[in-house]
C-alpha positions as CSV (number, residue, x, y, z in Angstrom):
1,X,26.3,-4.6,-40.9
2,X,23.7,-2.1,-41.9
3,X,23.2,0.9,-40.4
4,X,19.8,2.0,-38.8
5,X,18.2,5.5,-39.4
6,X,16.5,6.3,-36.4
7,X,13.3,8.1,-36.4
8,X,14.0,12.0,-34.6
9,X,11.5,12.4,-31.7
10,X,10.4,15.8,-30.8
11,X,10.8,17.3,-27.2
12,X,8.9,15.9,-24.2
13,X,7.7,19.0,-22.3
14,X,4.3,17.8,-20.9
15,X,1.7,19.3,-22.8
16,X,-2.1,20.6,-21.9
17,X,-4.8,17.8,-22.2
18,X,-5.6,17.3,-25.6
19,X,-2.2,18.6,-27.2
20,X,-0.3,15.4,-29.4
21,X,3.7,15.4,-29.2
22,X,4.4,15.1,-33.2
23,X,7.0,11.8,-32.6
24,X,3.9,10.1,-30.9
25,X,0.6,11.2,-33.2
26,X,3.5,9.2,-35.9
27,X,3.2,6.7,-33.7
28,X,0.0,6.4,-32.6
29,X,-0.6,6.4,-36.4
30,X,0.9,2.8,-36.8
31,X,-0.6,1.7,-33.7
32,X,-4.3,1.9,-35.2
33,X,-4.6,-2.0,-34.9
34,X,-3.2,-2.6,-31.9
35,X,-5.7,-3.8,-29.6
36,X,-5.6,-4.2,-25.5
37,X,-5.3,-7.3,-23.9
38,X,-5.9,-7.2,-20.3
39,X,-6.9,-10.1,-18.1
40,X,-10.6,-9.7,-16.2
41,X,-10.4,-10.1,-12.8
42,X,-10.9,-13.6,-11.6
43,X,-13.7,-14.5,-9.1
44,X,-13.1,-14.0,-5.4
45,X,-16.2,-14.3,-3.4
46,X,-16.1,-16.2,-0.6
47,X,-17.7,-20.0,-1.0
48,X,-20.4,-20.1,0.9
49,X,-20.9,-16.2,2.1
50,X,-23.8,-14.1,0.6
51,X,-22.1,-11.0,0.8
52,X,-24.5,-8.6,1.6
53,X,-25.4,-5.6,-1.5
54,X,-22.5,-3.4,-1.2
55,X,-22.9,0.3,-0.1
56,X,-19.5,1.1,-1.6
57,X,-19.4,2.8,-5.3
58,X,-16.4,4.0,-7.1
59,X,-17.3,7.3,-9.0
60,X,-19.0,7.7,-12.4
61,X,-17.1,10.7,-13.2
62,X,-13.9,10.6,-15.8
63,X,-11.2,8.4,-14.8
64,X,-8.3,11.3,-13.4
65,X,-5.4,9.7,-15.6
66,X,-4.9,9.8,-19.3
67,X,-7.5,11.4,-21.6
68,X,-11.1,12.2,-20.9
69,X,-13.5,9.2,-20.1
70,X,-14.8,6.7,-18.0
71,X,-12.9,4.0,-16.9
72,X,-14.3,-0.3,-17.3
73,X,-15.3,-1.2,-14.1
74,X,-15.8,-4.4,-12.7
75,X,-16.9,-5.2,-9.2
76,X,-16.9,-8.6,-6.8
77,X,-18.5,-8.2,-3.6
78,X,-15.9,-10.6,-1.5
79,X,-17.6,-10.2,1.9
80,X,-19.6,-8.1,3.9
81,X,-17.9,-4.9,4.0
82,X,-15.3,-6.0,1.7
83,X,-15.4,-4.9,-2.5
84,X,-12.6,-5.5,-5.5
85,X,-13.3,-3.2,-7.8
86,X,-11.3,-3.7,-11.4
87,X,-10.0,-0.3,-13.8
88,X,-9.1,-0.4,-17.4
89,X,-9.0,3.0,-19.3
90,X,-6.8,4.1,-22.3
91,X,-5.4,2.8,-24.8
92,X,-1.7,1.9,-26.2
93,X,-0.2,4.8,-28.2
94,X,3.1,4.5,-26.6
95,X,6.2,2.8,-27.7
96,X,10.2,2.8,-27.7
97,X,13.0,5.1,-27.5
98,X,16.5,4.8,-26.9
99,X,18.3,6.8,-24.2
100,X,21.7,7.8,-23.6
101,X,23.5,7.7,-20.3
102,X,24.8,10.4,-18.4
103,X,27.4,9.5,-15.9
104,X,25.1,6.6,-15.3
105,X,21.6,8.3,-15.6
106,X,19.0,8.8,-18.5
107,X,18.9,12.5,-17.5
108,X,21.5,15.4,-17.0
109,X,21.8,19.5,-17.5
110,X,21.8,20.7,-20.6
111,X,25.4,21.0,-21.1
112,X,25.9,17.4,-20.3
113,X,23.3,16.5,-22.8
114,X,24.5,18.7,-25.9
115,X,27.9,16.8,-25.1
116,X,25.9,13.1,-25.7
117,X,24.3,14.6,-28.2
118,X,27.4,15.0,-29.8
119,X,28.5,11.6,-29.0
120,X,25.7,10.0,-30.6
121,X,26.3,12.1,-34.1
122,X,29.7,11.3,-34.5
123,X,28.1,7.7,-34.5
124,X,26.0,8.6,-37.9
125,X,22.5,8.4,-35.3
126,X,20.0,11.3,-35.8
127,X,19.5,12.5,-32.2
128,X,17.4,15.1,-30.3
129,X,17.7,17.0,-26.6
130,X,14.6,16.8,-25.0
131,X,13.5,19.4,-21.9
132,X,11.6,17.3,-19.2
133,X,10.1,19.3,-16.0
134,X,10.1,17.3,-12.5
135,X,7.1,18.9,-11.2
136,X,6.4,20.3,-7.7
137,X,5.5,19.0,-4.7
138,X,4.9,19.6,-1.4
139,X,8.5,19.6,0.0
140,X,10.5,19.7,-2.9
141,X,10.6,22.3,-6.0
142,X,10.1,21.8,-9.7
143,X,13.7,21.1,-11.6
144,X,14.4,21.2,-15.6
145,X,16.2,18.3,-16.9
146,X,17.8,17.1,-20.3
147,X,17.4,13.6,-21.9
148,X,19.2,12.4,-25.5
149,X,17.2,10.5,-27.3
150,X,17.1,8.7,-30.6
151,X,14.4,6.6,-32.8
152,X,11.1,5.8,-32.1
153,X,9.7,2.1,-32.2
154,X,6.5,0.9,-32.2
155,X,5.7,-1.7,-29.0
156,X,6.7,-5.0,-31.4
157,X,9.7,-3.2,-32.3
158,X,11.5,-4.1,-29.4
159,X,14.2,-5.5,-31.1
160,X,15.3,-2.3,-33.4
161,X,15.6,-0.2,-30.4
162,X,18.1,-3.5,-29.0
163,X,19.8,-3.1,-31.8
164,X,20.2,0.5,-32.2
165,X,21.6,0.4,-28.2
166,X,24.4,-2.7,-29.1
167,X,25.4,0.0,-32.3
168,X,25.4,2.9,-30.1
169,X,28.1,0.7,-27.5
170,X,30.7,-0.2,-30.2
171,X,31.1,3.6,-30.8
172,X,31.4,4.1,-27.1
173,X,28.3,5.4,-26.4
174,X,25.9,3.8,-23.4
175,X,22.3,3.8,-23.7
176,X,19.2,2.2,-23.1
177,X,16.2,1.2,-24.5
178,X,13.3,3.3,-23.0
179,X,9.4,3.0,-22.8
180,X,8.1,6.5,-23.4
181,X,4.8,5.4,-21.2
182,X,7.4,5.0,-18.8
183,X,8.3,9.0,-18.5
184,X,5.4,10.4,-16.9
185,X,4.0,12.9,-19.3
186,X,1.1,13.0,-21.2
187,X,0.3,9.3,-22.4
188,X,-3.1,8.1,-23.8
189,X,-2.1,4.9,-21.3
190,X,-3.5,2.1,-20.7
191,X,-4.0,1.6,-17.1
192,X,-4.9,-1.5,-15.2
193,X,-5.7,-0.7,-11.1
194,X,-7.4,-3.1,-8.9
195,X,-9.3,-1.2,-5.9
196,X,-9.9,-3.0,-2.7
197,X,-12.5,-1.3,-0.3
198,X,-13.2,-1.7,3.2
199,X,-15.9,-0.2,4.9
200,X,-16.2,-0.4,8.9
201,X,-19.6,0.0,8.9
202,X,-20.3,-3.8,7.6
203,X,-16.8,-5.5,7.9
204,X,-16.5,-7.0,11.3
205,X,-13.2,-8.1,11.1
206,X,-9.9,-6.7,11.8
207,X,-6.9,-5.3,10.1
208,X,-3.4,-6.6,11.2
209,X,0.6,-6.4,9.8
210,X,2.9,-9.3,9.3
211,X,6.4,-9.7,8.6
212,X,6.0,-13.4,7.8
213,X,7.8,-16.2,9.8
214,X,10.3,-13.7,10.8
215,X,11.9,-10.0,10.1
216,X,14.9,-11.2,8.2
217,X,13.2,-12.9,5.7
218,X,11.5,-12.2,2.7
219,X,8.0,-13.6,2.0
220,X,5.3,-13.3,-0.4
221,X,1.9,-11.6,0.6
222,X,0.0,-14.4,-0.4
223,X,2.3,-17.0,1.9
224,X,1.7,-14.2,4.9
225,X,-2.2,-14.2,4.1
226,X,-2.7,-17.9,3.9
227,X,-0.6,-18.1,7.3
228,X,-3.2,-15.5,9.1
229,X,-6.0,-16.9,7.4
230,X,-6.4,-13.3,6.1
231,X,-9.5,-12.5,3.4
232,X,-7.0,-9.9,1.7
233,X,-3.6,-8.8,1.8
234,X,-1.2,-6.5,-0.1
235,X,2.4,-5.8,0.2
236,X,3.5,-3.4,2.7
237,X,6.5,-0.9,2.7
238,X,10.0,-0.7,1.3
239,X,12.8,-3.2,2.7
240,X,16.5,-3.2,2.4
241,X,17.6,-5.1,-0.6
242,X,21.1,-3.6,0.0
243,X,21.8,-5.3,3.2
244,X,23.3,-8.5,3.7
245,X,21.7,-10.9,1.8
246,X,19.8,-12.9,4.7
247,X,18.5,-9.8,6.2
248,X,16.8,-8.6,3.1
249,X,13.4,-8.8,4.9
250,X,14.4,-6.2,6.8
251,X,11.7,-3.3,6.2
252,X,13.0,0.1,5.6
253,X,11.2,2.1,8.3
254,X,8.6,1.7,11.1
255,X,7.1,-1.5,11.6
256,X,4.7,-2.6,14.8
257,X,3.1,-6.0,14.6
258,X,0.2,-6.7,17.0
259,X,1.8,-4.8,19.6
260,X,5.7,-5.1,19.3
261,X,8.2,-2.5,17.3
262,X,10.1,-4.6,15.2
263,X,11.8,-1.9,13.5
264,X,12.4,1.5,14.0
265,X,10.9,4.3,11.9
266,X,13.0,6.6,9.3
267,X,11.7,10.1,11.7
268,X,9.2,12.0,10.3
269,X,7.9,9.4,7.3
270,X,4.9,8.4,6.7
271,X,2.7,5.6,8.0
272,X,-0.1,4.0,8.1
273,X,-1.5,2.9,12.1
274,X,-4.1,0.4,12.2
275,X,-5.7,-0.7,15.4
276,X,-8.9,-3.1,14.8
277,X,-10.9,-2.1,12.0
278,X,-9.7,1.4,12.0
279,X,-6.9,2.7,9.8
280,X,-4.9,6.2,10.2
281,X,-2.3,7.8,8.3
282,X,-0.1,10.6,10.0
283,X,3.6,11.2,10.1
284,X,5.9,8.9,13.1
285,X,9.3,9.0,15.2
286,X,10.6,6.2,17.5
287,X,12.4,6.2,20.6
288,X,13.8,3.3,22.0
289,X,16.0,3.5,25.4
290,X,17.6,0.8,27.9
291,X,18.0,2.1,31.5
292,X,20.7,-0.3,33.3
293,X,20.1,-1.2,37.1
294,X,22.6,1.1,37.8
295,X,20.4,3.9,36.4
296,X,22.4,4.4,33.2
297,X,20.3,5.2,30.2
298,X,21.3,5.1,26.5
299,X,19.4,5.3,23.4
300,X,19.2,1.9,21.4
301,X,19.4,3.6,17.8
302,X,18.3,0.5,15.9
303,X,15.5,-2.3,15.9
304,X,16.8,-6.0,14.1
305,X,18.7,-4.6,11.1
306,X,22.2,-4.3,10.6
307,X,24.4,-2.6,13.0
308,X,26.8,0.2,12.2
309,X,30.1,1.7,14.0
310,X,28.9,2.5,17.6
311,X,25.5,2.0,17.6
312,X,23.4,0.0,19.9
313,X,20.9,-2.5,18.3
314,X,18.3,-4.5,19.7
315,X,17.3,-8.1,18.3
316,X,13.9,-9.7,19.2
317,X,13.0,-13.2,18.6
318,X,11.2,-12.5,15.6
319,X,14.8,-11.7,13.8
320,X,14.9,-15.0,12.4
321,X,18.7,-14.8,11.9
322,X,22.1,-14.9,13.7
323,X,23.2,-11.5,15.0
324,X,26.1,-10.1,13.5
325,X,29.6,-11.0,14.2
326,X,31.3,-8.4,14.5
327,X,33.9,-7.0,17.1
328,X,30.7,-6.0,19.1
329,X,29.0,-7.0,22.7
330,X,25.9,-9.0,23.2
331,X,23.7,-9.0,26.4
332,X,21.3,-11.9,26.1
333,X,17.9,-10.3,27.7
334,X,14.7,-12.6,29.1
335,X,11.1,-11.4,28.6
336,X,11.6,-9.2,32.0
337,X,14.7,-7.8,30.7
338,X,17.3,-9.5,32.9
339,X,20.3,-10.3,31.4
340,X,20.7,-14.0,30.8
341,X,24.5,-14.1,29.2
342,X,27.3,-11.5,27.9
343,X,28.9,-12.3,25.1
344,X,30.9,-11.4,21.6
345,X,28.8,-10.7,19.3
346,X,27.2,-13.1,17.0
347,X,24.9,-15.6,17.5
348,X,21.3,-16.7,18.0
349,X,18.1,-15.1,20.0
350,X,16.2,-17.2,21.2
351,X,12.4,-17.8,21.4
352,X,11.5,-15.7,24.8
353,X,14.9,-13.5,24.7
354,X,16.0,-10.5,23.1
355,X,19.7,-9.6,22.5
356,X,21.1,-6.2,23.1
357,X,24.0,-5.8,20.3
358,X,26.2,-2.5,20.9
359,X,29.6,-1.8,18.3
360,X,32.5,0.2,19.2
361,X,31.7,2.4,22.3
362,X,28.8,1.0,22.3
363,X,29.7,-2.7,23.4
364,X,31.8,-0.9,26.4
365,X,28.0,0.8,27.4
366,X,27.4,-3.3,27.9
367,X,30.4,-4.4,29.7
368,X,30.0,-1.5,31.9
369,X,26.5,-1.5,32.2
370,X,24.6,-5.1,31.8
371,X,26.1,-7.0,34.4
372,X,24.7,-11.3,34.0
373,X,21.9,-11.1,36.7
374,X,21.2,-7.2,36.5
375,X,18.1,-5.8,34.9
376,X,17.8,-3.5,31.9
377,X,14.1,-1.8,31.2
378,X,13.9,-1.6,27.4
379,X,11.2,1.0,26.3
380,X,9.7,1.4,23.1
381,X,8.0,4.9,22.0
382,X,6.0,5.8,18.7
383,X,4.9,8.9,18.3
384,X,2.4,11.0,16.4
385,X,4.2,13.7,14.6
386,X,1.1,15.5,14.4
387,X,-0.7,15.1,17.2
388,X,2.6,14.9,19.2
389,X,1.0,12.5,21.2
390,X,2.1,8.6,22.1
391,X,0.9,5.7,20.0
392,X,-0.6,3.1,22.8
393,X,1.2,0.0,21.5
394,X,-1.5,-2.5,22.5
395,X,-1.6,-5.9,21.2
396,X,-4.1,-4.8,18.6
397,X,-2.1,-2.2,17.2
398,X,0.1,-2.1,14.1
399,X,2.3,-0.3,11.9
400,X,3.0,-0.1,8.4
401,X,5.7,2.1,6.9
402,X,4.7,4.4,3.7
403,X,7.3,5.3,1.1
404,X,5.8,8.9,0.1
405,X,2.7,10.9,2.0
406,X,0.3,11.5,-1.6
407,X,-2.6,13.0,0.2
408,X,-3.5,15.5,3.2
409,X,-6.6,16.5,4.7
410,X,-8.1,16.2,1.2
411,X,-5.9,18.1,-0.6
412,X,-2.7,16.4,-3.0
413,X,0.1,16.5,-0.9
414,X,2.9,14.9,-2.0
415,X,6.0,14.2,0.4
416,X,9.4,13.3,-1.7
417,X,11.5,14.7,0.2
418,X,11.1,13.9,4.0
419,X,9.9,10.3,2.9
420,X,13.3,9.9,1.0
421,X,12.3,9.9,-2.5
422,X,13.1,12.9,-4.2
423,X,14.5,12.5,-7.5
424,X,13.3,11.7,-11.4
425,X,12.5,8.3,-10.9
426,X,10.1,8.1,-7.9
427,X,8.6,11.5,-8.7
428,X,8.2,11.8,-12.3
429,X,8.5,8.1,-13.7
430,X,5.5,5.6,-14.2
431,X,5.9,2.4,-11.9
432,X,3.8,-0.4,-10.3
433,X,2.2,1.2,-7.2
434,X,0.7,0.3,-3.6
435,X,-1.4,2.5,-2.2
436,X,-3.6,3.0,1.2
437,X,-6.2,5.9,2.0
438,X,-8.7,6.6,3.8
439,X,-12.0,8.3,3.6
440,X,-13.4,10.5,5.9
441,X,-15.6,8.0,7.0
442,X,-12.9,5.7,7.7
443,X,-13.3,3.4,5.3
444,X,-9.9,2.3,3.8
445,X,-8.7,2.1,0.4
446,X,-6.4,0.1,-0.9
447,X,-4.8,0.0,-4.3
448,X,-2.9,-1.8,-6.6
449,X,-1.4,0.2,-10.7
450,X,-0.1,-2.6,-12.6
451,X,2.8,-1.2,-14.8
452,X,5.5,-2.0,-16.6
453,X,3.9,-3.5,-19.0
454,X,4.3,-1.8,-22.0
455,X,1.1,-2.0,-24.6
456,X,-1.1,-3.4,-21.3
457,X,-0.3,-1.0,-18.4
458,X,2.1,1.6,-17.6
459,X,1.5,2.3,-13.7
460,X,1.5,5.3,-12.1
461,X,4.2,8.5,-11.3
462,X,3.6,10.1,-7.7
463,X,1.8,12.8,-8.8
464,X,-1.0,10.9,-10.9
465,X,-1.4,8.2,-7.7
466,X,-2.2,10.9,-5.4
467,X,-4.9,12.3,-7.9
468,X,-6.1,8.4,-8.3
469,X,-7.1,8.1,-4.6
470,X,-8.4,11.2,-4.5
471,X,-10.9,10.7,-7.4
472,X,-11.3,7.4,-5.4
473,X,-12.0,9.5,-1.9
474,X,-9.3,9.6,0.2
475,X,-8.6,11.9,2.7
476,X,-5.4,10.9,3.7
477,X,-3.0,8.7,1.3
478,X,0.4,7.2,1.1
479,X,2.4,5.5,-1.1
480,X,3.6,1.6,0.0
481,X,6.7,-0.4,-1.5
482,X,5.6,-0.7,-5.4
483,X,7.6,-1.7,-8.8
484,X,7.8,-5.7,-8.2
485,X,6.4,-5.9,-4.9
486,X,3.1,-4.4,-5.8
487,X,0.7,-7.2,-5.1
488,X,-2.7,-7.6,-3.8
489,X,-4.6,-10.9,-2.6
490,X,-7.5,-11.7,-2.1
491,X,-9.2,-15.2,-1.1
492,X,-5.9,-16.4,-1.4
493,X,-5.2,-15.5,-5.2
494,X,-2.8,-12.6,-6.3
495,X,-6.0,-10.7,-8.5
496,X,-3.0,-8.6,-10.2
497,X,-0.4,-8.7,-12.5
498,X,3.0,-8.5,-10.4
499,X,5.6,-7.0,-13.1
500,X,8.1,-9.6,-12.3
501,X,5.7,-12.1,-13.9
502,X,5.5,-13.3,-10.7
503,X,4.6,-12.5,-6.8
504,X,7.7,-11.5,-5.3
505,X,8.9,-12.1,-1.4
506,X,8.8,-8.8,0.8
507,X,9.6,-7.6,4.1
508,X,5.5,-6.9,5.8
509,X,2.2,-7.2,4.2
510,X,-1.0,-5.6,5.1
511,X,-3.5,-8.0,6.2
512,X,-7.0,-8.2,6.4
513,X,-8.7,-10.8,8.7
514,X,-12.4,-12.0,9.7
């Protein structure tokens, strides 16, 4: 089989605006004739409503990502108060790479990666160490990292770089086959963004949160939409994909639907409160307790997910699954919190009841404590981390969970670390994004960076989505579930490109009604 001569790349230090990296003006030079194809957005007025002139106007000014220059805009007023706004800028420059592994990433120190290096000689490959910097943020410092890299491929070149990675394996070498738009330096692009706006001063409807027909499943925003009869939706925060399979609905974090705390918040994340028309973002804890009749009190550390070695979980009836069956406890609670039944654990809650689940010491709290007939007073707390204050849960309150705080009081502001995410991939790498802000006139934005599409859109790191909704005016921002998941709807069509190809099921939506 013949050997392949990769092309050397040069080192991917991000550059000032305006700089070229030699590997990619070599490949920009090939890509010339490459044009852009990006779908316009389709149509999604409302039949039948004349929505009224809109007041709402992104700005004229150069888009903030990729090189110097207004984006394409297109714009559908969908109802009063309510505009879609389409973004195209750039253009593909960008193409493929292949990666080596270290102990199972595409990065390492410098020692690590002059040992791959090494590797990837002795295989007759040319090969180069490239310096990266993770940048700054708020909570978390800069860090220097190492990647090995070798040839460079133009976007229909796909297949070299495949080739050059099944080589690289039968001399014992892993790798990869990367997409340098992918890395989150410098790139000329493209980037695809759709921009929903609603402003409080026209839109007369509300804003709500769904977690479908039930917390344990997974659904698609568009399913939860139709099912509110929502004018918009998009997805909300992260969910556990690591649980057992038929609680992979489960969201990851706070989430507060009309009212009720269907699962407890990661303290000190992000999230977004919405309450009506209005929309908030600040930082949250929970506290949920059960006070027996005997006037023993006990934290309940979890709200339908998973249990774990002497814990105490509470199940509502929008679970939507069995509970587990463990070696656990189960008090079976009506709506007044009287207990029903005790038994092992495992089994169903009921529509009207909520089950108490405890593990280890935990079940002998229930034995000892939630006698059949006897009353325990559940109570549910979210507060504002910085107010400090309680969050009323009224019926017309809800929750979403943020992955990462982008934007504070005006300024970027860019929260890795408490929110969980701070590492290469969420910081530094380009992927699909969902994002929420809002102004400081209260009008909310939501947005939607297509990626992983290399040649059409190549979505968004951290850092460059808290500059995009800041250029678009937020005051406050955070980051939502993105990658697959990133999906916005709107009259009942997904007005995106999901990366799977598809719109993908997730654990809570963002909904906005008439």
């Amino acid at each position: 089989m013949p050997r392949l001569t990769p092309r050397p790349q040069g080192p991917l230090t991000p550059r000032p605006q305006g700089s070229s990296h030699p590997a990619r003006r070599r490949l920009r030079a090939g890509l010339l004739s490459l044009s852009l194809l990006v779908a316009g957005a389709p149509s999604v007025a409302l039949a039948g409503t004349a929505a009224p002139a809109s007041r709402v106007e992104l700005p004229r000014t150069d888009f903030p990502l990729g090189p110097p220059g207004l984006a394409d805009q297109t714009h559908t007023a969908v109802a009063p108060g309510i505009d879609l706004f389409t973004l195209v800028h750039g253009s593909a420059t960008d193409g493929y790479t292949v990666s080596v592994l270290m102990k199972g990433k595409d990065y390492g120190t410098r020692a690590q990666a002059e040992a791959a290096a090494e590797s990837v000689r002795a295989a007759g490959f040319e090969v180069s160490v490239q310096q990266f910097t993770r940048p700054e943020v708020a909570d978390y410092p800069a860090s220097i990292g190492y990647m090995v890299r070798t040839g460079l491929w133009t976007v229909k070149e796909r297949k070299e770089a495949d080739k050059v990675v099944k080589q690289l394996k039968e001399a014992g070498v892993t790798a990869k086959v990367d997409f340098l738009g992918d890395d989150g330096v410098q790139s000329t692009g493209p980037w695809d963004v759709r921009v929903l706006t609603i402003d409080p001063r026209d839109f007369r409807g509300s804003y709500h949160s769904s977690v479908g027909v039930n917390v344990a499943k997974q659904e698609r925003p568009s399913a939860m939409a139709k099912q509110a009869k929502a004018i918009a939706a998009v997805n909300g925060g992260f969910f556990n994909i690591h649980t057992d399979k038929h609680l992979r609905g489960e969201p990851v974090g706070i989430s507060v639907v009309d009212g009720r705390l269907l699962s407890e918040a990661v303290p000190g994340r992000s999230a977004l409160i919405l309450k009506g028309r209005s929309a908030r973002i600040t930082e949250v804890s929970t506290s949920v307790t059960a006070t027996s009749a005997d006037g023993e009190r006990t934290g309940i550390t979890g709200v339908n997910r998973a249990s774990k070695p002497d814990e105490l979980i509470l199940y509502t009836e929008e679970f939507g699954a069995d509970t587990p069956a463990d070696d656990g406890a189960e008090a079976v609670l009506d709506a007044n919190g009287q207990v029903l039944e005790l038994r092992p654990a495992g089994g169903p809650v009921q529509p009207g009841t909520r089950v108490l689940h405890g593990t280890g010491i935990m079940s002998d709290w229930i034995w000892s404590h939630a006698w059949e007939q006897w009353t325990l007073d559940i109570t549910s707390k979210v507060t504002d981390l910085r107010s400090g204050k309680s969050i009323p849960l009224t019926p017309e309150t809800s929750i979403i969970g943020g992955g990462v705080g982008l934007v504070r009081d005006g300024t970027e502001h860019v929260t890795a670390k408490a929110d969980g995410h701070a590492n290469v991939n969420m910081i530094l790498r380009r992927h699909p994004r969902t994002l929420a802000g809002v102004t400081k006139s209260g009008r909310l934005i939501l947005a939607v960076v297509d990626g992983r599409k290399p040649g059409v859109t190549v979505g968004a790191s951290m850092v460059e989505a808290a500059q995009l909704m800041l250029w678009l005016g937020a005051r406050q921002a955070i980051n939502l579930d993105g990658g697959g998941s990133s999906a916005m709807v709107v009259n009942g069509k997904v007005v995106n490109h999901p990366s799977d190809g598809t719109e993908r099921g997730v654990g809570d939506a963002l909904l906005v009604t008439p």
